[in-house]
MDAnalysis code that builds the backbone (N, CA, C; Angstrom):
import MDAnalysis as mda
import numpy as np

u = mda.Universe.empty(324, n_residues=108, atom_resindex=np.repeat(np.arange(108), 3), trajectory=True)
u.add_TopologyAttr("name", ["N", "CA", "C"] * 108)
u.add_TopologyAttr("resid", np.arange(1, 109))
u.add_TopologyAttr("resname", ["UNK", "UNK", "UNK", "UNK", "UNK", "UNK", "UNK", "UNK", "UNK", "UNK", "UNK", "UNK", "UNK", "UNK", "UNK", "UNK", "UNK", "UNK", "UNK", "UNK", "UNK", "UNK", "UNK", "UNK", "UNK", "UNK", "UNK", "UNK", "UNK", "UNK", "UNK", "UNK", "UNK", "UNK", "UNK", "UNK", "UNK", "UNK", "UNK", "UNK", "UNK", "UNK", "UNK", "UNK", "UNK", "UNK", "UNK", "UNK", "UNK", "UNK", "UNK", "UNK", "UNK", "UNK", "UNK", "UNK", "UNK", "UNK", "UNK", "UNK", "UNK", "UNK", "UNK", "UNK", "UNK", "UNK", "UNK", "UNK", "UNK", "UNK", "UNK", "UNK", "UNK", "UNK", "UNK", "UNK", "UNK", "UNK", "UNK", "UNK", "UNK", "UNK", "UNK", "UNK", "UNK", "UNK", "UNK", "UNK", "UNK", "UNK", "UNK", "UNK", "UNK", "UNK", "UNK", "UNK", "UNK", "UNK", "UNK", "UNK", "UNK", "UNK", "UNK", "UNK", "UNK", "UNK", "UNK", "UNK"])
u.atoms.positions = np.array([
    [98.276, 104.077, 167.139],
    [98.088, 103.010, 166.185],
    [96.974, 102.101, 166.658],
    [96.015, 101.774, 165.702],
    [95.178, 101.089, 166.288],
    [95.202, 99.583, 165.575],
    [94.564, 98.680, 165.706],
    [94.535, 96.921, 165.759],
    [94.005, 96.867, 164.293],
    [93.809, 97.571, 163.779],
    [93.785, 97.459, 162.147],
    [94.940, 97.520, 161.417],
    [95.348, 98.899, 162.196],
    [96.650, 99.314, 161.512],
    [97.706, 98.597, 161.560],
    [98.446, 97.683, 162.701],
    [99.153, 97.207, 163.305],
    [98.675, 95.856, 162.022],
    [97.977, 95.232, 162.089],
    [97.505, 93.836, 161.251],
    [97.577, 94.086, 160.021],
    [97.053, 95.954, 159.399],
    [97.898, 95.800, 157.879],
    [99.403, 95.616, 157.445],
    [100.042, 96.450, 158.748],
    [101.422, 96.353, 159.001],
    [102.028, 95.108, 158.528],
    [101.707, 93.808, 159.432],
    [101.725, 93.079, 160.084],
    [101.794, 91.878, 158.560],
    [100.881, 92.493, 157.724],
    [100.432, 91.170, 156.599],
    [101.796, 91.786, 155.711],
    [101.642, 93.134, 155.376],
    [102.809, 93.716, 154.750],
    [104.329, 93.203, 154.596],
    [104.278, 93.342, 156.087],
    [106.148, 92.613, 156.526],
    [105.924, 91.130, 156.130],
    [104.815, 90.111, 156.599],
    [105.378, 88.871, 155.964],
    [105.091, 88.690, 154.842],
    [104.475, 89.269, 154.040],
    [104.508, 89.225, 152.528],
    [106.214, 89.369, 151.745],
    [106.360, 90.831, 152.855],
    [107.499, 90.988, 151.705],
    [108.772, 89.802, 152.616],
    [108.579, 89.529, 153.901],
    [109.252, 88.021, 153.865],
    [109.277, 87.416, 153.575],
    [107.991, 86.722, 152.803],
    [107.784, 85.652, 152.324],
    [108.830, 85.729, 150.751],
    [108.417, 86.909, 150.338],
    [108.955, 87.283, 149.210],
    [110.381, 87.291, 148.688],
    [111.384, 87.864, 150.127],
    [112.645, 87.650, 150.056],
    [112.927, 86.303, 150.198],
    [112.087, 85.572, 150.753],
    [113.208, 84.030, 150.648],
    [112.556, 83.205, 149.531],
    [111.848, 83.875, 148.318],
    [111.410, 83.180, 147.381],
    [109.929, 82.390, 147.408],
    [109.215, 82.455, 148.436],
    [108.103, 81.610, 148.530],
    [106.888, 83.019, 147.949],
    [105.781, 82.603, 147.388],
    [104.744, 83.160, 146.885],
    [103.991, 83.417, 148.678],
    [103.687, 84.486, 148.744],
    [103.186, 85.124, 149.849],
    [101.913, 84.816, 150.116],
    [101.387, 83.971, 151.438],
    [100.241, 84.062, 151.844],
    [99.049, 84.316, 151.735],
    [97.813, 84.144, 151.270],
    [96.728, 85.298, 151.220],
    [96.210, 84.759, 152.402],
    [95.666, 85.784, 152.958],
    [94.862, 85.609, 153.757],
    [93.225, 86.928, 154.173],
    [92.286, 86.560, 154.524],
    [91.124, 87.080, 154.231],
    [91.421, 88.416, 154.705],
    [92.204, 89.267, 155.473],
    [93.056, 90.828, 155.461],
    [93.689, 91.044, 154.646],
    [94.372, 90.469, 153.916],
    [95.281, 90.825, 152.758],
    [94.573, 90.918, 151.412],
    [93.601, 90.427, 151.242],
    [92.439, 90.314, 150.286],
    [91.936, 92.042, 150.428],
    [91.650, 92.192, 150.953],
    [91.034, 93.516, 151.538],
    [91.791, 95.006, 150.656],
    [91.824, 96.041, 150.413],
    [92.617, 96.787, 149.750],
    [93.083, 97.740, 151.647],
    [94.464, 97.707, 151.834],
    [94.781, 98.330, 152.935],
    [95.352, 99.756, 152.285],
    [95.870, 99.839, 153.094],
    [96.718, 100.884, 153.163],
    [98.381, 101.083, 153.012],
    [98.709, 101.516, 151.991],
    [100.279, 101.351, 152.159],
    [101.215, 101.392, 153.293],
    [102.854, 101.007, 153.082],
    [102.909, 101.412, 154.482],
    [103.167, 103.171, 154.886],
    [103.527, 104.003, 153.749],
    [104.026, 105.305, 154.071],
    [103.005, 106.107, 154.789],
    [101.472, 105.426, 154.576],
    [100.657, 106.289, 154.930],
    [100.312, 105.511, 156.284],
    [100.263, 104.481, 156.728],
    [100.318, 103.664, 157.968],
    [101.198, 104.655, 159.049],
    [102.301, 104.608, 158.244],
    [103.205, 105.165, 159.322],
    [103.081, 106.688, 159.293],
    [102.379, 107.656, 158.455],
    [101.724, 109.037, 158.724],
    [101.353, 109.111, 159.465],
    [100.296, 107.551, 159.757],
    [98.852, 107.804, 160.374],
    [99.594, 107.864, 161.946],
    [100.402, 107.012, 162.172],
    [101.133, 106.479, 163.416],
    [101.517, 107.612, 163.807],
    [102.489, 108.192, 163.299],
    [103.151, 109.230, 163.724],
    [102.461, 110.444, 164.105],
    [101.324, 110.950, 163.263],
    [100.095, 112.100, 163.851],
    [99.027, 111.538, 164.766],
    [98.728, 110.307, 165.452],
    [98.131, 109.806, 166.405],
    [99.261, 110.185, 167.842],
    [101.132, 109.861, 167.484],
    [101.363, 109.987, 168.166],
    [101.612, 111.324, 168.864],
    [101.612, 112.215, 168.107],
    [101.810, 113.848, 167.780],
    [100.794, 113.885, 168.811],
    [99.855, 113.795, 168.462],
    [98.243, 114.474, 168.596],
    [98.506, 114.452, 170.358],
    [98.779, 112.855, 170.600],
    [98.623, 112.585, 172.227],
    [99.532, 113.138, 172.776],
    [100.708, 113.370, 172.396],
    [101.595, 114.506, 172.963],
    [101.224, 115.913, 173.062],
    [100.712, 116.646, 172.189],
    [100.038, 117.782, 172.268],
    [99.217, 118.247, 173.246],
    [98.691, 116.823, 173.559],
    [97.253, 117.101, 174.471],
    [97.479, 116.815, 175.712],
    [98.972, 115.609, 175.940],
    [99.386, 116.011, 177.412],
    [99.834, 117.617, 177.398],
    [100.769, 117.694, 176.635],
    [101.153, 119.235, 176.856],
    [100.607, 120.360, 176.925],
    [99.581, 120.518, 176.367],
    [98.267, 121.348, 176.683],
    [96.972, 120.964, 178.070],
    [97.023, 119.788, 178.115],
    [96.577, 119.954, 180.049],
    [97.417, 120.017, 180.684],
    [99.046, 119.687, 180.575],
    [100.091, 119.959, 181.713],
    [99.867, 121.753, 181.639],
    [100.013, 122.732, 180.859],
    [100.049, 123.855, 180.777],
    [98.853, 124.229, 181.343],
    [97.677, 124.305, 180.890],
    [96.189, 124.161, 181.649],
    [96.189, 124.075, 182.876],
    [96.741, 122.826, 183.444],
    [97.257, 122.384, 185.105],
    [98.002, 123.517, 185.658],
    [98.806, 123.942, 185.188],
    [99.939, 124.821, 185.870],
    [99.416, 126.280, 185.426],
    [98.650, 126.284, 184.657],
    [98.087, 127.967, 185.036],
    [96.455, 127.754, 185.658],
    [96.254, 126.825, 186.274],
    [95.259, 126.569, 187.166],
    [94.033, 126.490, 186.647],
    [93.598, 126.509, 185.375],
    [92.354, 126.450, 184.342],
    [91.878, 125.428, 185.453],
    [90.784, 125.587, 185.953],
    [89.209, 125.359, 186.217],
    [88.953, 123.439, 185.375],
    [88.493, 122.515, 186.087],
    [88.057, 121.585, 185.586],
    [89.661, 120.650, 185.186],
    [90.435, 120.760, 185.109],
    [91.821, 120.171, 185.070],
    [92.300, 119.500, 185.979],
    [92.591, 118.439, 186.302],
    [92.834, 118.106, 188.012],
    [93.633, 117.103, 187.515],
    [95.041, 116.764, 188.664],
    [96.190, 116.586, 187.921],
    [96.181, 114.571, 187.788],
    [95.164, 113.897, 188.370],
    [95.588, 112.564, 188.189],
    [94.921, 112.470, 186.082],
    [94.193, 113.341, 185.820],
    [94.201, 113.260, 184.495],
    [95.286, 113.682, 183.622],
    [95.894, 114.730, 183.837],
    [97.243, 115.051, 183.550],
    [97.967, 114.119, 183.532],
    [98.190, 113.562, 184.661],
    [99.334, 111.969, 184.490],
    [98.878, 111.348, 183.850],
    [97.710, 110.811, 183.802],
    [97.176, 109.792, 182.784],
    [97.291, 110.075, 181.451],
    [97.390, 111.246, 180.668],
    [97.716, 111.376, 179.466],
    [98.909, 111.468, 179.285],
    [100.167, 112.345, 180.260],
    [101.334, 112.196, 179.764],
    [101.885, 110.869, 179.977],
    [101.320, 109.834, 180.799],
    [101.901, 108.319, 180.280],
    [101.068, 107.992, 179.180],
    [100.313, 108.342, 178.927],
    [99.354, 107.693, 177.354],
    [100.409, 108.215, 176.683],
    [101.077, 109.326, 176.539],
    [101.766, 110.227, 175.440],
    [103.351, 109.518, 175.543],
    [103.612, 109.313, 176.852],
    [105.205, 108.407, 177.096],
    [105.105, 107.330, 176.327],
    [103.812, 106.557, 176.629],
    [103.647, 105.314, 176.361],
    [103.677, 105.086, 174.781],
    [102.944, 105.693, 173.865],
    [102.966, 105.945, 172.570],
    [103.935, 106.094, 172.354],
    [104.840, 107.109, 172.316],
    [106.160, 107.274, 171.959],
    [107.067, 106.286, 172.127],
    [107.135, 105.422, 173.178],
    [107.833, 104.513, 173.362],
    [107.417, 103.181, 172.496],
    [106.369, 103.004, 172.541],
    [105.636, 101.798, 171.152],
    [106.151, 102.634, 169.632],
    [106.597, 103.835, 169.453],
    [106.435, 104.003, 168.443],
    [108.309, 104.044, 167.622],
    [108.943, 104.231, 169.170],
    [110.174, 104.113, 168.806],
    [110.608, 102.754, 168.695],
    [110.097, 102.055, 169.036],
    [110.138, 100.348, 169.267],
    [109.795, 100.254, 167.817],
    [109.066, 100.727, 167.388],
    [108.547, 100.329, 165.757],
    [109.573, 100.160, 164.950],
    [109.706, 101.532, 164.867],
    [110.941, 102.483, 163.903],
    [111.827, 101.112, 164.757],
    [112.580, 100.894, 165.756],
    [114.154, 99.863, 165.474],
    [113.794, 98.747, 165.182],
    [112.497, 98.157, 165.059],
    [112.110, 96.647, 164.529],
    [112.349, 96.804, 162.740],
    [111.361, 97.941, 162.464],
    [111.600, 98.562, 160.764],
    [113.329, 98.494, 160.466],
    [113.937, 99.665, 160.950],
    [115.356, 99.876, 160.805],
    [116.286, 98.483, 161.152],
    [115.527, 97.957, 161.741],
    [116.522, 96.303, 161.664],
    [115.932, 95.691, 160.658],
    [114.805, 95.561, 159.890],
    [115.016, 94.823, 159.029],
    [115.155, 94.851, 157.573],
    [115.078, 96.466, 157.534],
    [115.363, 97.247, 156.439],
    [116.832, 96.730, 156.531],
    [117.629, 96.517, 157.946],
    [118.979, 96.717, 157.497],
    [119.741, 94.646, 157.107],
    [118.419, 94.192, 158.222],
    [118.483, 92.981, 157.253],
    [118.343, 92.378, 155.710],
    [117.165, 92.873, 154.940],
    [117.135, 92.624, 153.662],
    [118.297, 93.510, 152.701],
    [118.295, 94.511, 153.545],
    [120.083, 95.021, 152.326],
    [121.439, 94.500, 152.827],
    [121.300, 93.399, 153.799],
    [122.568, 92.663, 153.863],
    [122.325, 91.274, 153.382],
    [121.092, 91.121, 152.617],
    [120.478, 90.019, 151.648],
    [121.841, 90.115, 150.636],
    [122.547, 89.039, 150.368],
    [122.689, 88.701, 148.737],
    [121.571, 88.062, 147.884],
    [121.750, 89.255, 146.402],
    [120.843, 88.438, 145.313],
    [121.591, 87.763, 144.779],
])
């Protein structure tokens, strides 16, 4: 996820906060802008995070059948890039899933 994505996110959720407690939502000079929904935000998230997993797992394999030019402090460095992602990305998903589960314990 990169610092765009995260800030369309970001205008998204307090809009539609603003929205549940009745106040007319914010503009601000990003929200003006035409973004991106969120289903495709979170595509994008999820095949960024794919991708970096793949690619530790393909130099860990590389590493261990001894391929030429592979040397293992790069190996670590991507499978924590790939830990690390995953872990920002599961953090997402229970911030989402909590407040998805907040606005349906909204009374209208």
């Amino acid at each position: 996820m990169n610092a765009t994505d995260i800030n369309g996110l970001l205008i998204q959720m307090r809009a539609a906060a603003a929205l549940a407690q009745g106040r007319a939502p914010v503009a601000t000079p990003a929200s003006e802008a035409v973004s991106p929904n969120f289903s495709s935000l979170l595509r994008q998230s999820i095949d960024a995070v794919n991708q970096t997993q793949q690619r530790a797992a393909n130099l860990s394999a590389d590493f261990e059948r001894g391929t030429v030019g592979i040397d293992l402090p790069e190996v670590m460095v991507a499978t924590q890039k790939a830990n690390i992602s995953f872990q920002a990305m599961t953090q997402v998903r229970n911030k989402v899933v909590s407040a998805y589960q907040e606005v349906m314990s909204m009374q209208v």
